[in-house]
Structure formats: C-alpha cells, structure tokens
C-alpha positions as CSV (number, residue, x, y, z in Angstrom):
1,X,10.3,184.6,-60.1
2,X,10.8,187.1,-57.3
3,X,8.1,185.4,-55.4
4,X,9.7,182.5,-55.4
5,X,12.9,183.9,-54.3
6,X,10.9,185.5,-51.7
7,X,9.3,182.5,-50.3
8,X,12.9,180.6,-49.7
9,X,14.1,184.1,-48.3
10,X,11.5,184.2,-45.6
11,X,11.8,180.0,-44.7
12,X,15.8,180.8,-44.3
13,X,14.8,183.7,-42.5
14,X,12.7,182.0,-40.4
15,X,14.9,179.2,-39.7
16,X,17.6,181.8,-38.8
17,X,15.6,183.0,-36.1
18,X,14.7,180.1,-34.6
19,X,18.4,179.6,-34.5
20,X,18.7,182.9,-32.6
21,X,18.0,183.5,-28.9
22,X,15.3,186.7,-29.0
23,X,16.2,189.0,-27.6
C-alpha cells in the first residue's frame, strides 16, 4: 500500500520538477 502511494508520489514529484526551472 505505501509503496504504491510512494511510486505516484515520486512520478508527481517528478513531473513537478520538470515543471520547475533548477535552480
């Protein structure tokens, strides 16, 4: 259960940072 939660945290996670300039 936490696993799974943990793989959609890390693909939104990801995505988010895509979506952000680094810094």
């Amino acid at each position: 259960m936490l696993i799974r939660y943990k793989k959609s945290f890390e693909k939104i996670a990801m995505g988010l940072l895509s979506f952000m300039p680094n810094e």
